[in-house]
C-alpha positions in Angstrom: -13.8 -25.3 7.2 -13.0 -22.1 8.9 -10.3 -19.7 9.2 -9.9 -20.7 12.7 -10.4 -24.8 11.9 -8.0 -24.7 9.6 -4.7 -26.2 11.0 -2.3 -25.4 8.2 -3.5 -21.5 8.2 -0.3 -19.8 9.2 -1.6 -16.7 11.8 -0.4 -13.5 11.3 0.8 -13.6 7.7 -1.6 -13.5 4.6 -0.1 -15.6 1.4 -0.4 -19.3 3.1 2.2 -19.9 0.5 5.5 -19.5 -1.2 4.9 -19.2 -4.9 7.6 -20.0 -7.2 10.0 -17.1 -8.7 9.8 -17.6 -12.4 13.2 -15.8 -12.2 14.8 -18.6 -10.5 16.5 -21.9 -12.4 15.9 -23.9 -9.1 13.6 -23.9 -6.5 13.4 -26.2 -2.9 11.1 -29.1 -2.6 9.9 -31.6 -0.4 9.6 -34.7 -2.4 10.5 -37.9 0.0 9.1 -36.9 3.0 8.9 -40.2 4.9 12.7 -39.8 5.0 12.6 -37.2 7.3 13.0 -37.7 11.0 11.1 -34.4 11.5 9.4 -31.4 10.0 10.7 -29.5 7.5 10.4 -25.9 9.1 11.0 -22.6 7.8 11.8 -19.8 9.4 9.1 -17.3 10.6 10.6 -14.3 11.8 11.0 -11.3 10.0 14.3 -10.8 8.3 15.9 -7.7 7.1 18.2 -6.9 3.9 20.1 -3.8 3.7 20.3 -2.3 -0.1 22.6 0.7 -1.3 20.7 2.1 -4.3 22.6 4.9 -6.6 19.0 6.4 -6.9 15.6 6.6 -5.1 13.3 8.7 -6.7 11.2 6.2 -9.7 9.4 7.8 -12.5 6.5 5.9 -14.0 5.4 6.6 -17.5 2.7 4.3 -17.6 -0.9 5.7 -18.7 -2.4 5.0 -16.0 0.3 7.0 -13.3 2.2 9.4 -16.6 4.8 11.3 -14.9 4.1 9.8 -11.4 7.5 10.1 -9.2 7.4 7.7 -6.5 10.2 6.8 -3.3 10.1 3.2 -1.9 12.4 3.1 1.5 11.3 -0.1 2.1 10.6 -3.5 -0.5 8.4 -6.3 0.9 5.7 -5.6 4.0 5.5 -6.8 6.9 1.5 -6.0 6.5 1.2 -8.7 4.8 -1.8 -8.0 3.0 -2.7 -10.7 0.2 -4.2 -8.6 -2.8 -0.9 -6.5 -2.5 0.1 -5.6 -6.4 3.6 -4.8 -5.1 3.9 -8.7 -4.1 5.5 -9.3 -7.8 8.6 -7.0 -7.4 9.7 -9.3 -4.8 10.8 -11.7 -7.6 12.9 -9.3 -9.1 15.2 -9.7 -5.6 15.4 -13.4 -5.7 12.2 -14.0 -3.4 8.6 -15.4 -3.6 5.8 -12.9 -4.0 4.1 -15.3 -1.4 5.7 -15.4 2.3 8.7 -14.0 1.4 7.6 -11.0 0.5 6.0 -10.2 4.2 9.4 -11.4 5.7 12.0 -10.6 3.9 11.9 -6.8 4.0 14.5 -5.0 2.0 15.8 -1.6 3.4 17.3 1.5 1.8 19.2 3.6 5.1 20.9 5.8 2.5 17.2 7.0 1.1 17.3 10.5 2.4 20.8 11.3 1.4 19.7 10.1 -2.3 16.8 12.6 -2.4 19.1 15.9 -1.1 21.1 14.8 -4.1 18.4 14.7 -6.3 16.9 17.8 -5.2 19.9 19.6 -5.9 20.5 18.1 -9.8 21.3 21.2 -11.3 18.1 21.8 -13.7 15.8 19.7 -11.1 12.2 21.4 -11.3 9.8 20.8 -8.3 7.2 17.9 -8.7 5.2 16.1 -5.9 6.9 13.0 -5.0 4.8 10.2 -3.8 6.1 8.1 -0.6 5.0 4.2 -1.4 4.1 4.0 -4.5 4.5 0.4 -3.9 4.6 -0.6 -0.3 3.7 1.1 2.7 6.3 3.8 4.4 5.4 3.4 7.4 5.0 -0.2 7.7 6.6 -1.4 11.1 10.0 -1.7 10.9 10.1 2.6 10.6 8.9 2.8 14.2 12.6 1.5 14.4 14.7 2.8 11.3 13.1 6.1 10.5 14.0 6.5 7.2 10.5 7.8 6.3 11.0 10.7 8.6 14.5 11.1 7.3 12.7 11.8 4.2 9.9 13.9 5.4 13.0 16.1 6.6 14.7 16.6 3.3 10.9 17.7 2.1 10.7 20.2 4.5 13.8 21.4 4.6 13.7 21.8 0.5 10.1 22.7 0.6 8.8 20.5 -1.8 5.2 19.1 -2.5 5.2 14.7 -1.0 2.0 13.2 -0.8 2.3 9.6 1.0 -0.3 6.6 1.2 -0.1 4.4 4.7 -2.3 2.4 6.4 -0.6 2.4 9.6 -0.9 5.0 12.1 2.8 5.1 13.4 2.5 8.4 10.4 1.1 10.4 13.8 4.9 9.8 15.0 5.6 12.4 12.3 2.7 15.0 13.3 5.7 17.9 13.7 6.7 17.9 10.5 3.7 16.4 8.6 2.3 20.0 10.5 5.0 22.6 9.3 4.4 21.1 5.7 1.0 20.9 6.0 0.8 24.6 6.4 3.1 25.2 3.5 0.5 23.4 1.3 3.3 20.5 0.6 1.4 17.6 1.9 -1.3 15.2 1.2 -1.9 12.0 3.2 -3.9 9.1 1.4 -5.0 6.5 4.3 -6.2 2.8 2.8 -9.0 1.7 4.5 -10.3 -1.1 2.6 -13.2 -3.0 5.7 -14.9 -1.8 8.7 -15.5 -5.3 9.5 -12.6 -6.0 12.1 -12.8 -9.8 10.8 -12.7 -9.5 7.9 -9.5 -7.3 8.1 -7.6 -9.5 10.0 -7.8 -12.4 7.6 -7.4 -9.9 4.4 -4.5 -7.0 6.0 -3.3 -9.4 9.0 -0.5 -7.1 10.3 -2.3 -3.8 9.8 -3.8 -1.0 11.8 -7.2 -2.0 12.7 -9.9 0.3 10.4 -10.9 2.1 14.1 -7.0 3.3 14.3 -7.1 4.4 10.9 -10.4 6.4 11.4 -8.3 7.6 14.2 -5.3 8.4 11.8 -7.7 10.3 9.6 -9.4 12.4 12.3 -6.0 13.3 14.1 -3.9 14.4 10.7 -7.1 16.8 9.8 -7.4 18.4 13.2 -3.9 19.4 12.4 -4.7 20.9 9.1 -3.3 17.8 7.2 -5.6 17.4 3.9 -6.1 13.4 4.0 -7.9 11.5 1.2 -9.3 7.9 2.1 -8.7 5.3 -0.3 -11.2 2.5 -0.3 -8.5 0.3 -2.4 -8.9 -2.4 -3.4 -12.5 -3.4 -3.8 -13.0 -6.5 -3.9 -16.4 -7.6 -5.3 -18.2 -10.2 -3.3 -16.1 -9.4 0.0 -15.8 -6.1 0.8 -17.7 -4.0 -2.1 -20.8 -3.8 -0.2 -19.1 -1.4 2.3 -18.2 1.7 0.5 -20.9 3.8 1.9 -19.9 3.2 5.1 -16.2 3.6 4.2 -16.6 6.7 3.0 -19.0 8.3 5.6 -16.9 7.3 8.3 -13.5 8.6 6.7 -15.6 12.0 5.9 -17.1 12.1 9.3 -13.6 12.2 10.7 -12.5 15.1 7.9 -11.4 13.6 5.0 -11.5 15.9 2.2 -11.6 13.5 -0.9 -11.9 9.7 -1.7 -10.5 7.7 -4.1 -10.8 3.6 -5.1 -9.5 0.8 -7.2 -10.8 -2.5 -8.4 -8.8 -5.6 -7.1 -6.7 -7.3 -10.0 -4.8 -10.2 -9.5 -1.3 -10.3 -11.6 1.5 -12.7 -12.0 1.7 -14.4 -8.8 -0.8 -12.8 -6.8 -3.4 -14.9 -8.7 -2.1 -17.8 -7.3 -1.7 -16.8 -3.7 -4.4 -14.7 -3.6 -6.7 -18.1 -5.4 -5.2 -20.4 -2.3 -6.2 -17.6 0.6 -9.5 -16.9 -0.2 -10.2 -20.9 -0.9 -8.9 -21.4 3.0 -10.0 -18.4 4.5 -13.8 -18.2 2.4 -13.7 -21.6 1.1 -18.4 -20.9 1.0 -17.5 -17.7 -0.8 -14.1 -18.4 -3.1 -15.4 -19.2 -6.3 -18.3 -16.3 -6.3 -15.6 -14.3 -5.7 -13.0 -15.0 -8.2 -15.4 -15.2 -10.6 -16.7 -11.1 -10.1 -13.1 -10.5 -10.2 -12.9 -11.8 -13.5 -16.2 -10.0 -14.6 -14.4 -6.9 -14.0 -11.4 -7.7 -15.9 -12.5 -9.4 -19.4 -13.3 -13.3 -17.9 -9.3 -13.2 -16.1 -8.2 -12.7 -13.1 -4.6 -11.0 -14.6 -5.4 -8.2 -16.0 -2.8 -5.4 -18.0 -4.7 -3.2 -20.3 -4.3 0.2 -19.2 -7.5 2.5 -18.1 -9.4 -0.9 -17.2 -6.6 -2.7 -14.7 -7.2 -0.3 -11.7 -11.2 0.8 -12.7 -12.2 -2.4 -14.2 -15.2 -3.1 -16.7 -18.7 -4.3 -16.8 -22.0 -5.1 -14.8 -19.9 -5.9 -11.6 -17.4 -3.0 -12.0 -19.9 -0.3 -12.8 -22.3 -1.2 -10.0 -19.2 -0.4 -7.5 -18.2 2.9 -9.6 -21.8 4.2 -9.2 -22.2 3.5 -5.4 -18.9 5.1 -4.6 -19.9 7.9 -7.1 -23.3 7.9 -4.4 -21.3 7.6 -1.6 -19.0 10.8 -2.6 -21.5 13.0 -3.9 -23.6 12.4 -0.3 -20.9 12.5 2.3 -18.2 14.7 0.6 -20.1 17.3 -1.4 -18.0 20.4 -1.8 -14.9 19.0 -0.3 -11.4 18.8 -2.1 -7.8 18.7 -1.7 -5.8 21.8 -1.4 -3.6 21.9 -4.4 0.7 22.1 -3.4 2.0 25.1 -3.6 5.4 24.3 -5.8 6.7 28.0 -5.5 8.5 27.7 -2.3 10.7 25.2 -3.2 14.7 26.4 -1.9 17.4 25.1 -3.8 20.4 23.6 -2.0 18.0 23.6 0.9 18.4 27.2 2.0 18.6 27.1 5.8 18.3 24.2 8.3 14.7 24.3 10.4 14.7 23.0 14.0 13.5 19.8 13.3 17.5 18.9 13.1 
């Protein structure tokens, strides 16, 4: 059956299910359902919960990302993309990793006034802080809130290094002050781009950018001097490996400077959710699939060990880490990243710029 046969395929969203919180005592079920009168219906719509967090900045002292400072405006994503690692914090709020996490979007308005104050901790020393480390910054509800450009503001005006990974182009919203930093040397832009193949997409990233507006997102931040790095992440053997040359020569042909890619892996209750997608939307495919997936991760599909979650190991995993080596060395010889510049940073913020 296809995606479009299938009747109980919910459109738009990419877990087809609520998985169970493992945090939770209790959990809803529908157990007698010849005693109901009519469906049991949940609700759809996007829902927003406001948090009020003493801090925002995250360290991460895990080998894989040692000293790796992160900010996370937003929890949950309305992108809804169903290989999305970050799926398995939701639980930590009371939610599923599944549905909930694309609906029920948690929200941090005070995020910019937490970062002037940890700029200005008295012995702070500048580092580059990464904007979604876990899910995307500029996913849709910032056209409305703006608390991503709130941030951006406190960068500038402090003059410190942010690099920030998106997949959605309302980032060209911010083109004035991604500009001012970009010619400061205090910004990188990492843009996911994970299939050309405009089907293939909208099953796997189903409220996304579509990969031509991301090629546009690339080509537009570089024309403005804004060093951008694609990030063919994940790969997904079986599905969308074979398309890493072309990921990579389009990105470059639009002046990305550098590439970068990880190897799908499916933890906690991504397993599950991502298992029951691919079974409904690549039901020919699904076990070929999940079965290179575990290939690259010692015969599982959770994988934990540090150096081989993100690069995996093996046949499968070393036939994608020498075509992307191929595909780098071909189409983006001699290009790099600029490094930051962390000597301009302005304690207390020095003087307000125009942008206020």
């Amino acid at each position: 059956m296809s995606h479009e046969e299938n009747d109980e395929f919910f459109k738009g969203r990419g877990a087809q299910v609520n998985t169970h919180n493992k945090f939770l005592k209790n959990k809803y079920v529908l157990e007698h359902i010849e005693g109901l009168d009519e469906p049991m219906l949940e609700n759809e719509a996007t829902q927003l919960y406001e948090e009020t967090p003493k801090k925002i900045v995250s360290e991460s002292n895990s080998p894989d990302l040692s000293h790796m400072y992160s900010i996370n405006p937003y929890q949950g994503c309305e992108h809804g993309c169903i290989y999305c690692y970050a799926r398995n914090t939701h639980e930590y709020y009371g939610f599923s990793a599944g549905l909930d996490f694309e609906r029920k979007i948690i929200v941090k308005r005070n995020a910019a006034e937490l970062l002037e104050q940890y700029f200005n901790k008295k012995n702070y020393e500048p580092v580059c802080i990464l904007l979604s480390g876990n899910t995307d910054c500029y996913q849709p509800i910032e056209r409305k809130l703006k608390i991503t450009r709130s941030l951006l503001q406190i960068f500038l005006q402090y003059k410190n290094p942010v690099s920030i990974i998106t997949k959605n182009n309302v980032i060209l919203r911010d083109l004035d002050i991604l500009s001012e930093l970009g010619k400061m040397n205090l910004v990188h832009v990492n843009v996911s781009l994970t299939s050309l193949n405009e089907q293939l997409r909208q099953k796997l990233e189903p409220r996304t950018v579509t990969a031509t507006g991301r090629l546009g997102v690339i080509q537009k931040l570089s024309e403005q001097g804004i060093p951008v790095r694609v990030m063919a992440a994940p790969i997904i053997p079986g599905l969308n490996s074979n398309e890493i040359p072309n990921i990579i020569k389009a990105a470059a042909d639009r002046g990305a400077l550098s590439a970068g890619f990880t190897i799908v892996r499916l933890n906690g209750s991504i397993a599950e959710i991502f298992s029951d997608w691919i079974h409904k939307a690549f039901p020919d495919r699904a076990e070929k699939v999940l079965n290179m997936i575990k290939e690259c991760h010692d015969g599982k599909l959770n994988d934990s060990e540090f150096g081989r979650r993100m690069s995996g190991q093996g046949n499968v995993a070393e036939s994608i880490h020498q075509l992307f080596r191929m595909a780098v060395n071909r189409f983006m010889a001699g290009r790099e990243m600029p490094p930051f510049d962390y000597t301009l940073f302005v304690p207390k913020g020095g003087r307000q710029t125009t942008l206020f």
